[in-house]
DOFI-826456 format. One line per 3 residues: number of its first residue (from 1); their letters; for each residue x, y negated, z negated of C-alpha. Coordinates in nm, 2 decimals. Example, Ala and Ser with C-alpha at 12.3 -4.5 7.8 and 13.67 -1.06 7.14 Angstrom:
! residues 2
1) AS) 1.23 0.45 -0.78 ~ 1.37 0.11 -0.71
//
This chain:
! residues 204
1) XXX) 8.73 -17.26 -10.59 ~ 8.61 -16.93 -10.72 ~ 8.23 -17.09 -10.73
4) XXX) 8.29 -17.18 -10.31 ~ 8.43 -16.80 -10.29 ~ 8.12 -16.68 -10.46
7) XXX) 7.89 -16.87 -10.26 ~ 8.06 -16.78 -9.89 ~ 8.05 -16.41 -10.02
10) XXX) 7.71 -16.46 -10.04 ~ 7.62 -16.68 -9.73 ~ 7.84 -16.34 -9.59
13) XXX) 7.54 -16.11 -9.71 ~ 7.24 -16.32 -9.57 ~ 7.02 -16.09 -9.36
16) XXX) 7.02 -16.12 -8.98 ~ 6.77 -16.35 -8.87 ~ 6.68 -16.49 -9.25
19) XXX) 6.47 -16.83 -9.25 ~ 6.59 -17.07 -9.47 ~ 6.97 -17.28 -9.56
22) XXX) 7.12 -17.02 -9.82 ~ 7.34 -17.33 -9.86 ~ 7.07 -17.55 -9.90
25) XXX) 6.88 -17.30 -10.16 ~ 7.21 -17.27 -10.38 ~ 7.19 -17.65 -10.41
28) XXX) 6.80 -17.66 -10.47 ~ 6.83 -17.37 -10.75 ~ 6.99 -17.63 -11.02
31) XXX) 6.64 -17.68 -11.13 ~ 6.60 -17.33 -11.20 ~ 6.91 -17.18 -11.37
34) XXX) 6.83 -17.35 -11.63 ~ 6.60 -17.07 -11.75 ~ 6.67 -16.79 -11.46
37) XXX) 7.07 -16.83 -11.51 ~ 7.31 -16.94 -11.27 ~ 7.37 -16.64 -11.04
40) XXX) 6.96 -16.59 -11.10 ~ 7.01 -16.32 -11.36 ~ 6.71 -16.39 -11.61
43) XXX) 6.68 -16.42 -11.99 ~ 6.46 -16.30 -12.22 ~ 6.50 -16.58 -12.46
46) XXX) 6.34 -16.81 -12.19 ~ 6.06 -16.55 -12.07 ~ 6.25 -16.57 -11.76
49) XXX) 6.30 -16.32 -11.49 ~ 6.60 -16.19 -11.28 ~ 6.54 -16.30 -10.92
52) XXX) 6.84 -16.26 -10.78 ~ 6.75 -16.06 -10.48 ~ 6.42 -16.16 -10.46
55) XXX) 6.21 -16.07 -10.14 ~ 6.16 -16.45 -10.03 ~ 5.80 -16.35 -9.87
58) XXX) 5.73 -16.27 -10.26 ~ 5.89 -16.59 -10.43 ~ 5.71 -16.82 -10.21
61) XXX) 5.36 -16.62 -10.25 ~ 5.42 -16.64 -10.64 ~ 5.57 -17.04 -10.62
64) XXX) 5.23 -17.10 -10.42 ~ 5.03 -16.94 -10.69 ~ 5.17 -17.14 -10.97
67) XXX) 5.07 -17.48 -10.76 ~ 4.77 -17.36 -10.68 ~ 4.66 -17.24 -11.02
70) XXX) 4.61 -16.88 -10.97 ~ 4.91 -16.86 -11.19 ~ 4.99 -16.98 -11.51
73) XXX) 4.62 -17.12 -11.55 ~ 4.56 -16.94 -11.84 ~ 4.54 -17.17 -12.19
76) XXX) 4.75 -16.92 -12.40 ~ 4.99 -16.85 -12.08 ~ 5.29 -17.09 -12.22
79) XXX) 5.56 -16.98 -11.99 ~ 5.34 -16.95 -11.65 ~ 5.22 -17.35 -11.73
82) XXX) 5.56 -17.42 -11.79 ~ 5.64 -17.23 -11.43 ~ 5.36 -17.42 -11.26
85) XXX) 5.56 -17.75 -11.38 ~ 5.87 -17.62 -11.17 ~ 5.65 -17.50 -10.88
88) XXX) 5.56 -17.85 -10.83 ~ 5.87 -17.91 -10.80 ~ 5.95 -17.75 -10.50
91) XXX) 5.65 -17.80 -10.35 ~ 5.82 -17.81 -10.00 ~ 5.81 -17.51 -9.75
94) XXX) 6.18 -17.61 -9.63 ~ 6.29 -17.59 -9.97 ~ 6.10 -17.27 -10.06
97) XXX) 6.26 -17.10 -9.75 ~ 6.60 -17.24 -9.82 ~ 6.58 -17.07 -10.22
100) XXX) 6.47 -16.71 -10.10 ~ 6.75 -16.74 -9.86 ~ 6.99 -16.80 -10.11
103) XXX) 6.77 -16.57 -10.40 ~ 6.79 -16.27 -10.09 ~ 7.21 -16.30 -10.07
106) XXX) 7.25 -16.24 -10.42 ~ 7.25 -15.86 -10.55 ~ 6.97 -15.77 -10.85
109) XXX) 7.14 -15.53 -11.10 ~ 7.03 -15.25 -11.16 ~ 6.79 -15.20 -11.47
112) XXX) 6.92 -15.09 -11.79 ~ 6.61 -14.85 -11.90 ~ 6.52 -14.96 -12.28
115) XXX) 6.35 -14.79 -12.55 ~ 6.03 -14.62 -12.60 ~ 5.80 -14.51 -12.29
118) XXX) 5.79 -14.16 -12.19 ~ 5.90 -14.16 -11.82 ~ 5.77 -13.77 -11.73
121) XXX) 5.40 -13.91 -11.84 ~ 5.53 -14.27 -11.68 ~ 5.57 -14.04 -11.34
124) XXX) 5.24 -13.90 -11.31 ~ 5.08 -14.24 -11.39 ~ 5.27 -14.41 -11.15
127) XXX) 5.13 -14.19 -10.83 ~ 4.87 -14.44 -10.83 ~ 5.11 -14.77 -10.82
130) XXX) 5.36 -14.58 -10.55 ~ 5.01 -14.65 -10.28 ~ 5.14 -14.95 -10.28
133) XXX) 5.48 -15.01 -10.45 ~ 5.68 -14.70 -10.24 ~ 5.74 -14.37 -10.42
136) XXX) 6.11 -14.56 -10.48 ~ 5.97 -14.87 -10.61 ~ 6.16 -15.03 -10.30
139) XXX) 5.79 -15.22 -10.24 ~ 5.58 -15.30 -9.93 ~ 5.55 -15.66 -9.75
142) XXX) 5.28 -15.58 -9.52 ~ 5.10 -15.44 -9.85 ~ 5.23 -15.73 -10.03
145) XXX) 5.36 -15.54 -10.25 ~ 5.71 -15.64 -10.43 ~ 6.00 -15.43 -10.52
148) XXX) 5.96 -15.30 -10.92 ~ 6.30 -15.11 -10.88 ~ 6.55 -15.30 -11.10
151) XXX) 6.34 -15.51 -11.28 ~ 6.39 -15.59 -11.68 ~ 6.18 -15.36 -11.83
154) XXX) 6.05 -15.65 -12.06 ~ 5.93 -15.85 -11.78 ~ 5.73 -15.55 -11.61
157) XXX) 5.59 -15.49 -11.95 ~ 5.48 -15.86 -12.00 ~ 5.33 -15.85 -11.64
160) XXX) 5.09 -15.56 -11.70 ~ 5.02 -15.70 -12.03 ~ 4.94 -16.03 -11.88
163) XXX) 4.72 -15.84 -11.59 ~ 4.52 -15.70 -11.84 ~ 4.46 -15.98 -12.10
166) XXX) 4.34 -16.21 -11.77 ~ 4.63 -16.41 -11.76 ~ 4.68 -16.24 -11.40
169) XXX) 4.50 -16.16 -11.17 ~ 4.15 -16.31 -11.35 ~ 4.16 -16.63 -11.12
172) XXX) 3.90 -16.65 -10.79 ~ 4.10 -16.66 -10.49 ~ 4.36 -16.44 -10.61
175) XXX) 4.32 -16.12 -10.43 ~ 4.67 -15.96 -10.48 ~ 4.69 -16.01 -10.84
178) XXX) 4.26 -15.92 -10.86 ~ 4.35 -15.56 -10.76 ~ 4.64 -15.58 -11.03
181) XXX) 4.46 -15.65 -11.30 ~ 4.19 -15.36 -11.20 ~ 4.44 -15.11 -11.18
184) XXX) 4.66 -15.20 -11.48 ~ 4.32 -15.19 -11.67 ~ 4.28 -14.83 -11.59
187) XXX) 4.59 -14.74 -11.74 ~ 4.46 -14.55 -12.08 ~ 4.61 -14.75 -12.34
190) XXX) 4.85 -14.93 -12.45 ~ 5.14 -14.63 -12.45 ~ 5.09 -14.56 -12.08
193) XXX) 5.18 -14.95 -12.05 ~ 5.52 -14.85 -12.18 ~ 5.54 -14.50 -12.03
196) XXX) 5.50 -14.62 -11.69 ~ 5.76 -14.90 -11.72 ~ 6.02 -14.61 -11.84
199) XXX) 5.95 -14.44 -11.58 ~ 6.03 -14.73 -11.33 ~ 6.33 -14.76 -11.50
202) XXX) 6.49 -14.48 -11.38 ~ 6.39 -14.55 -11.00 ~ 6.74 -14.66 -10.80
//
């Protein structure tokens, strides 16, 4: 009873005019809570993300990009070959729409900052991401561009880690993630990695 409460609260919360069965989604996400948790929270242990509120534009560029290849092709990239596995899985347009539906009705918590990164130096560096990423971190769809705003600051670490080692953003074809990986190699080193995540972590 409290799980069918949950899930009209949600369906309650879909946007106006949202493609996609949030329904359907709910039903489709079995496959991923496994690693992303059952309300889509994330866990580190797995290497997994929060997605609950998700832009569904996003997820579906990202799901494509792991069936494709120009995600999670790397050798050494364990968890995006693993993800490419579950991308197959849902292969289906319906049934991509029908998870960001779903993903969009639930909302992300906000980011608990962690240690280490110093976010006044993280500010400054992050004039160049908030081009694309909004001054907020709120992100841009036309600039395809996702929200950084309440992400784990592991994951957002990992990512620009990944960008730079090639694991992102090193594949042809893959545009988005090509201008990435160019601008997370300009960071200066390795401390302005953790800086500019601090710094993110303080956006709401």
């Amino acid at each position: 009873m409290r799980a069918l409460a949950l899930l009209l609260a949600g369906l309650a919360a879909t946007p106006a005019g949202a493609a996609g069965d949030a329904a359907a989604g709910r039903g489709n996400f079995g496959l991923c809570e496994a690693c992303h948790g059952v309300q889509a929270e994330g866990a580190r242990e797995f290497g997994a993300p929060r997605i609950a509120g998700i832009e569904p534009w996003y997820l579906r560029r990202q799901l494509e990009a792991f069936r494709e290849g120009r995600r999670g092709a790397h050798p050494a990239d364990q968890r995006g070959q693993q993800m490419r596995l579950m991308a197959a899985a849902v292969a289906e347009e319906p049934v991509i729409e029908d998870l960001g539906a779903w993903l969009a009705t639930l909302a992300p918590q906000p980011a608990q900052p962690g240690p280490g990164g110093d976010p006044a130096r993280g500010r400054q560096l992050y004039e160049t991401c908030a081009a694309c990423h909004g001054a907020a971190g709120q992100g841009s769809e036309p600039l395809g561009a996702p929200a950084l705003r309440g992400r784990e600051d592991w994951y957002l670490l990992s990512q620009l880690e990944a960008f730079r080692a090639g694991w992102r953003g090193a594949v042809d074809g893959d545009v988005p993630g090509a201008q990435m990986r160019t601008l997370a190699l300009a960071l200066p080193d390795a401390g302005a990695l953790h800086d500019v995540v601090a710094y993110i972590g303080t956006l709401q």
